[in-house]
DONU-187889 format. One record per residue (C-alpha): residue number from 1; chain; z, y, x. Coordinates in steps of 0.1 Angstrom, whole numbers, m for minus. Example, Ala and Ser with C-alpha at 12.3 -4.5 7.8 and 13.67 -1.06 7.14 Angstrom:
residues 2
+-----+---+-------+-------+-------+
:   k : c :    c3 :    c2 :    c1 :
+-----+---+-------+-------+-------+
:   1 : A :    78 :   m45 :   123 :
:   2 : A :    71 :   m11 :   137 :
+-----+---+-------+-------+-------+
END
This chain:
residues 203
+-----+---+-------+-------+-------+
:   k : c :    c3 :    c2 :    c1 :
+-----+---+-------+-------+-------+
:   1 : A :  1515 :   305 :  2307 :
:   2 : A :  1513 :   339 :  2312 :
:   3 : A :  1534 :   362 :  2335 :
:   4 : A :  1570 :   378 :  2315 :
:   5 : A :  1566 :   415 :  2310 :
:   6 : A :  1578 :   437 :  2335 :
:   7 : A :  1616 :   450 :  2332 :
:   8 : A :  1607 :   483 :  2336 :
:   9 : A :  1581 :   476 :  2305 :
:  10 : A :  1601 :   461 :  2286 :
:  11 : A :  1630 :   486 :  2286 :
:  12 : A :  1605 :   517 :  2286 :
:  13 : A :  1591 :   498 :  2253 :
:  14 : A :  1624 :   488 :  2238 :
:  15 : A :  1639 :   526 :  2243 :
:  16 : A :  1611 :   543 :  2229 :
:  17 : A :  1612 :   521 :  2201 :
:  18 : A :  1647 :   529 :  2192 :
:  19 : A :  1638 :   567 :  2198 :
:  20 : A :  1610 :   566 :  2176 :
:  21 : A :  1631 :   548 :  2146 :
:  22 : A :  1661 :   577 :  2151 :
:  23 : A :  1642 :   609 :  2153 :
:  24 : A :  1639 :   633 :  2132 :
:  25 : A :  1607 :   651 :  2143 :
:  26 : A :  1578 :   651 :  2166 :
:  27 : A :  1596 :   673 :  2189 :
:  28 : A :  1622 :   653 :  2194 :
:  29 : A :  1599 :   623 :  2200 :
:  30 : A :  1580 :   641 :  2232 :
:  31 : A :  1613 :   659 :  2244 :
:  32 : A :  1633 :   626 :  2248 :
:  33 : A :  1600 :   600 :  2251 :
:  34 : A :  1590 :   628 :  2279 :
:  35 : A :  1621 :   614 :  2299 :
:  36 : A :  1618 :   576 :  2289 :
:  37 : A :  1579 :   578 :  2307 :
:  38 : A :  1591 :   596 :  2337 :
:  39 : A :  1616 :   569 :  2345 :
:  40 : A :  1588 :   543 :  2339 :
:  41 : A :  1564 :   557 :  2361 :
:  42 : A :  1586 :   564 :  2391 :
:  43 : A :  1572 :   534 :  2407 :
:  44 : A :  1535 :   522 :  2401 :
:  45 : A :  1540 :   482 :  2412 :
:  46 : A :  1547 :   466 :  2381 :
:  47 : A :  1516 :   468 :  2360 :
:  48 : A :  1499 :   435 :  2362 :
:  49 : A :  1463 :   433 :  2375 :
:  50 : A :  1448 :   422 :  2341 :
:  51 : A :  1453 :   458 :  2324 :
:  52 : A :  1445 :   475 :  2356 :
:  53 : A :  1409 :   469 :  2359 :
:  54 : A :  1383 :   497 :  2360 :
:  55 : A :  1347 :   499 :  2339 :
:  56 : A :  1316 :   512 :  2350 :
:  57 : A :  1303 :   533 :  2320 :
:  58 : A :  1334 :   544 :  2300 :
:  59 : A :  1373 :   547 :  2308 :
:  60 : A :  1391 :   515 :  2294 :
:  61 : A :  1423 :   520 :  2276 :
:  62 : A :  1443 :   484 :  2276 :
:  63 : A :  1466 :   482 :  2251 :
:  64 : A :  1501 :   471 :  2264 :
:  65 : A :  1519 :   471 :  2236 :
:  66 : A :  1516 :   475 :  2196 :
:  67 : A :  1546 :   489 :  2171 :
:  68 : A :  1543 :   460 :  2139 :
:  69 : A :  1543 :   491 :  2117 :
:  70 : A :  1522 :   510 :  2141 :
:  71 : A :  1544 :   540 :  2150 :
:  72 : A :  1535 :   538 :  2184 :
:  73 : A :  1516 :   520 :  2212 :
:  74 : A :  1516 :   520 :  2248 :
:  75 : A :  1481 :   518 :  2266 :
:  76 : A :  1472 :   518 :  2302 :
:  77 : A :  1436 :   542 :  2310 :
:  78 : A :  1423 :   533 :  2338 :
:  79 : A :  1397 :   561 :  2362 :
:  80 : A :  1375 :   545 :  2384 :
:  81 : A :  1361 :   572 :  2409 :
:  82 : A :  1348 :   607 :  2395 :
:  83 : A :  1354 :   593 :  2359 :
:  84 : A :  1359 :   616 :  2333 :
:  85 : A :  1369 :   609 :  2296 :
:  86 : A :  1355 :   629 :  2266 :
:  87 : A :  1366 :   658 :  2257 :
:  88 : A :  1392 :   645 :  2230 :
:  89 : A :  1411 :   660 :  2203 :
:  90 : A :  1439 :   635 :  2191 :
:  91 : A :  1449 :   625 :  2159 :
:  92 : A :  1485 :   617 :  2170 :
:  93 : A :  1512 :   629 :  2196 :
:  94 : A :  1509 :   612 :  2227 :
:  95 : A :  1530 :   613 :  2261 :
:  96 : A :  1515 :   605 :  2294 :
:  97 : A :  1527 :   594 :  2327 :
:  98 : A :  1501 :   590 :  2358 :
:  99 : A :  1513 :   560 :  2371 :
: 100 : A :  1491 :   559 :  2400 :
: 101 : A :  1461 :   583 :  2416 :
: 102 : A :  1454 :   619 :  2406 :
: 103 : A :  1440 :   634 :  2375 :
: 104 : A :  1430 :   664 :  2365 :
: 105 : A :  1437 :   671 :  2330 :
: 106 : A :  1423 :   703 :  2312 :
: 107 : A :  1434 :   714 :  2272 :
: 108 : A :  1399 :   731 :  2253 :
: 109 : A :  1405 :   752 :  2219 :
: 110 : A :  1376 :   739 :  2197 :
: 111 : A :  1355 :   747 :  2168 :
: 112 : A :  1328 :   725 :  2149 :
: 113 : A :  1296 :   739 :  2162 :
: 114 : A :  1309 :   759 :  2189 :
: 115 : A :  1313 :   754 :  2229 :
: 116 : A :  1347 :   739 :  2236 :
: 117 : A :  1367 :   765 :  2253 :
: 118 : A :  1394 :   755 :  2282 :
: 119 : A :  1430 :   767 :  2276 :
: 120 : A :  1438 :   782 :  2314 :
: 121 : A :  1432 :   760 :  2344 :
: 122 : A :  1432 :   723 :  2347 :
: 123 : A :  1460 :   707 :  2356 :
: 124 : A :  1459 :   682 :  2386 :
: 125 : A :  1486 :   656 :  2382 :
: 126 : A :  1495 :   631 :  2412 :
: 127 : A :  1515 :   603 :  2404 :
: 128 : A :  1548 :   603 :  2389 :
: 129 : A :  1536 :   636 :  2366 :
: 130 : A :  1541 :   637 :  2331 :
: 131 : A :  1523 :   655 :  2301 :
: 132 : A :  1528 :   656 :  2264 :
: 133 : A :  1503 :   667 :  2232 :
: 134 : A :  1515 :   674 :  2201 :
: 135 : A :  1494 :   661 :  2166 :
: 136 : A :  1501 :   694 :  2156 :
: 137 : A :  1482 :   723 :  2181 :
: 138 : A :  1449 :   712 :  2169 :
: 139 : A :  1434 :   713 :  2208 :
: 140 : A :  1416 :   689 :  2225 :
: 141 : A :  1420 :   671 :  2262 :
: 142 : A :  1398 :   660 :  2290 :
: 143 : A :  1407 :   641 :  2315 :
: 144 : A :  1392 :   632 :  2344 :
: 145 : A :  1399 :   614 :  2380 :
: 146 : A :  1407 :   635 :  2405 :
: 147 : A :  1402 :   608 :  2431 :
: 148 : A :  1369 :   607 :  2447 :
: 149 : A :  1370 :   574 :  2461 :
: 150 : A :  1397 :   553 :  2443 :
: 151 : A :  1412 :   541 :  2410 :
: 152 : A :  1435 :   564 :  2387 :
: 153 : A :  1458 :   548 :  2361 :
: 154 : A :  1475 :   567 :  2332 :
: 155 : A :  1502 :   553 :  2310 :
: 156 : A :  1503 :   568 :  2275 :
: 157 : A :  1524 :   564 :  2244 :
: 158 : A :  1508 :   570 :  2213 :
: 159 : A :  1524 :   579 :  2181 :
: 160 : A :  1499 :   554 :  2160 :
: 161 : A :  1477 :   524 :  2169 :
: 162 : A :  1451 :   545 :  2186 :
: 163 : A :  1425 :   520 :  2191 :
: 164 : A :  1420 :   514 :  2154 :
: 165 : A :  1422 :   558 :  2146 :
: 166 : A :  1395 :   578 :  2139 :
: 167 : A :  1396 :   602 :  2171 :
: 168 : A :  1369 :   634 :  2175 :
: 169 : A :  1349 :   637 :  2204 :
: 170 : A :  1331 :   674 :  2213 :
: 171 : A :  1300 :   677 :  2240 :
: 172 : A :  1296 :   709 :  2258 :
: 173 : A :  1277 :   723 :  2227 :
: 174 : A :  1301 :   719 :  2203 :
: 175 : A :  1289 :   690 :  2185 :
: 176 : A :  1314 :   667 :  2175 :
: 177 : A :  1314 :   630 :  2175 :
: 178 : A :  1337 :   604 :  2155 :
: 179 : A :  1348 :   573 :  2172 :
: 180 : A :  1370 :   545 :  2172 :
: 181 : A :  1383 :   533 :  2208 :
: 182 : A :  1394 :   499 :  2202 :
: 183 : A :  1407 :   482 :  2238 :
: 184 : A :  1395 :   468 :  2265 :
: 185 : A :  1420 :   436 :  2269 :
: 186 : A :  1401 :   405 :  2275 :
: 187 : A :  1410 :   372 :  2257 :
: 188 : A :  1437 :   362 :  2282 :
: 189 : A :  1454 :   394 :  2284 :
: 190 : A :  1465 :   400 :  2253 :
: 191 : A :  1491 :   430 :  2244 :
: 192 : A :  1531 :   419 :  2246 :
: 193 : A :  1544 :   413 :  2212 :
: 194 : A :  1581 :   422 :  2198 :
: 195 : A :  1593 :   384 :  2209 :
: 196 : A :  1588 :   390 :  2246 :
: 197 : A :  1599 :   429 :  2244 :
: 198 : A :  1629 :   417 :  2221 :
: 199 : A :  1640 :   385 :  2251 :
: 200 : A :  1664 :   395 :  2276 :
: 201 : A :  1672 :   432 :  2265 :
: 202 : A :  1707 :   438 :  2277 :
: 203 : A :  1727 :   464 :  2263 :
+-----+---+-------+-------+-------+
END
């Protein structure tokens, strides 16, 4: 049998669920799910082993959790050392907490054929930091370890079931490639599902 989800999961899930059903724009989703991910992230033991494990040739996003109408999902990235992500322009809002580690995390204006172009400095984000993107500015994001010699794990909230969304991916030249993440979770660690999110809630 496998291990209950973790309170602070459970109630992070459970909350933004609510949040998500009451809003009444994307705004309001990232001003108020901004707070919810903070709280979750203020301590970095609870995520169990089987969504934290690394990959050698691409960053694996473990899903943690799926909205049955697909509103929202909750996905765990996880940086082995010097790992980068593509540069990534999302399809959807998204709110992320760095759970554990240090990333760097740089925002690109970007144009079909042309050199993505950063937005200011990167970011470098030590655990406990939070960062939003809204569907609606149109940039992209890179994010990268900032850890030479150790694991980095992100949290992210997703306003859609990412792993099944198209999603566009630049190279330095500008050339653009579509993809479709899926998730890394292996046969026994499958996402959490309402039943086990619904158990146990206490108002």
């Amino acid at each position: 049998m496998r291990d209950p989800v973790p309170e602070s999961l459970r109630r992070f899930i459970w909350d933004l669920q609510s949040m998500v059903e009451l809003a009444e724009s994307e705004r309001e989703i990232l001003v108020v799910g901004r707070d919810l991910m903070s709280r979750l992230v203020a301590s970095d033991d609870w995520l169990p082993a089987v969504f934290s494990a690394p990959a050698p040739r691409q960053v694996p996003h473990h899903l943690l959790y799926s909205d049955g109408a697909e509103r929202f999902c909750v996905v765990a990235a996880v940086f082995s050392a010097g790992q980068a992500a593509p540069i990534c322009r999302e399809p959807v809002w998204e709110i992320m907490g760095l759970l554990r580690g240090s990333l760097t995390r740089q925002s690109f204006s970007v144009e079909t054929g042309k050199p993505p172009v950063p937005k200011g400095e990167a970011r470098r984000l030590l655990s406990g930091a939070i960062d939003i993107y809204s569907s609606k500015s149109g940039d992209a994001v890179q994010m990268a370890n900032g850890s030479v010699d150790g694991i980095s794990i992100s949290i992210h909230a997703y306003g859609g079931e990412i792993g099944k969304l198209a999603r566009s991916a630049y190279d330095p030249n500008g050339h653009v490639r579509e993809f479709v993440s899926g998730y890394a979770n292996l046969e026994d660690a499958a996402a959490y599902d309402i039943w086990s999110i619904q158990s146990q809630i206490l108002d």
